[in-house]
N, C-alpha and C positions, 0 to 999 in steps of 0.2 A: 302983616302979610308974611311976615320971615318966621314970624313962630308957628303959621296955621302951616306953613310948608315942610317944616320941623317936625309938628306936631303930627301931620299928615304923614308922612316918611317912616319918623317911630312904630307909628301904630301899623303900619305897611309891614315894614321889615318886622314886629312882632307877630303878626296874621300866619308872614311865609315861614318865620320860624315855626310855629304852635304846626303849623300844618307839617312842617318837614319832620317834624319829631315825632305828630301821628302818621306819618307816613311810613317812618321810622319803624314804629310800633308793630303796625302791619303787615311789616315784612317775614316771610318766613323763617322758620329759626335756623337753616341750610339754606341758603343759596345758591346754584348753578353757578361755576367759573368754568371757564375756558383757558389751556395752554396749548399755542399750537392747534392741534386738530385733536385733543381728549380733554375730554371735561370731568370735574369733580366738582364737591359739595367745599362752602366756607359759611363760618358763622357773619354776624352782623356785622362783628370787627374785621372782616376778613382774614381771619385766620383760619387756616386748611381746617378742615376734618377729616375729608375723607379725599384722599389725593388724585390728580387726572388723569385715570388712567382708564375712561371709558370714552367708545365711539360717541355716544349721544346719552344725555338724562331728560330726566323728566323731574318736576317738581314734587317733592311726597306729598302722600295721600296715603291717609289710614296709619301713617307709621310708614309706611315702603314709599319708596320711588323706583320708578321703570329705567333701566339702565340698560347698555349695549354694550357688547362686549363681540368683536370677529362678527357683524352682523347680524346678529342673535340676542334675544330681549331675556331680559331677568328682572328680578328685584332687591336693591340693597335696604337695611336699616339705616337709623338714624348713625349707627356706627362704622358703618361701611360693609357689613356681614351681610356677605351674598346667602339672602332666604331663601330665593329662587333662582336655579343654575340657570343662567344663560344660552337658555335652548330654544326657546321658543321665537318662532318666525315674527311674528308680534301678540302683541298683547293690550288691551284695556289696562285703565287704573282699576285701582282696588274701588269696591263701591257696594257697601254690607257686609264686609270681609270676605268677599271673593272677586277676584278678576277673572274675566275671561281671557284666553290663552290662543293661538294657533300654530298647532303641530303638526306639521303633515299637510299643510292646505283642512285642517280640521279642526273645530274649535271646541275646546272645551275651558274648567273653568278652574283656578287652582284655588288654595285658601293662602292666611295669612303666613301658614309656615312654612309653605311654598308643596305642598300636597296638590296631588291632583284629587280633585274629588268630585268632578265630572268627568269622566271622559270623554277625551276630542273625538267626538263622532257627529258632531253638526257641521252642516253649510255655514251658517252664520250665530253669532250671539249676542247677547245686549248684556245690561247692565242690570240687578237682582236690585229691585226695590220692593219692598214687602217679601221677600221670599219666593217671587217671581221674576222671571227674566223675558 
């Protein structure tokens, strides 16, 4: 009985390991932390990358993440370089290498090097799958 309880336990605590390390795996390669009321990106180790000095982030996608800066949406790299100046009222994730944008109460839609290449003259916008939005 003492060794099936044993044995039982091992196999347990190896299951939650195996699982924690793919959990591990999964995790994105920047992080979201929080100091105070600004947030910045860390690797898995928690070590800084990219230091807290914004209102809110968002997770990357495409290579960018959505970041706030005085109210105002942008997008930094994996490096911390602001691709897209933090002007926009808000904004979509990137999604076919364009996000949608709101400037003005008007949306339009920018690219990855942070280009406007619609112009904000719509009510509303989605998200370009096939080349369509």
């Amino acid at each position: 009985m003492v060794l099936f309880i044993l044995f039982f336990t091992s196999c347990t605590n190896f299951k939650t390991q195996s699982q924690f390390e793919k959990n591990l795996q999964e995790l994105p390669a920047l992080i979201p932390y929080r100091v105070r009321d600004k947030w910045g990106f860390s690797n898995k180790d928690k070590k800084i990358v990219i230091p807290a000095i914004y209102d809110w982030v968002d997770f990357f996608n495409e290579g960018l993440a959505r970041v706030a800066l005085n109210g105002k949406v942008g997008f930094i790299d994996t490096q911390g370089n602001m691709v897209a100046k933090s002007i926009y009222d808000w904004s979509d994730n990137f999604n076919n290498g364009l996000a949608a944008v709101s400037l003005n109460r008007k949306m339009g839609y920018i690219d990855k090097k942070g280009h406007m290449v619609i112009d904000p003259i719509f009510e509303e916008a989605f998200h370009f799958d096939e080349n369509v939005a």
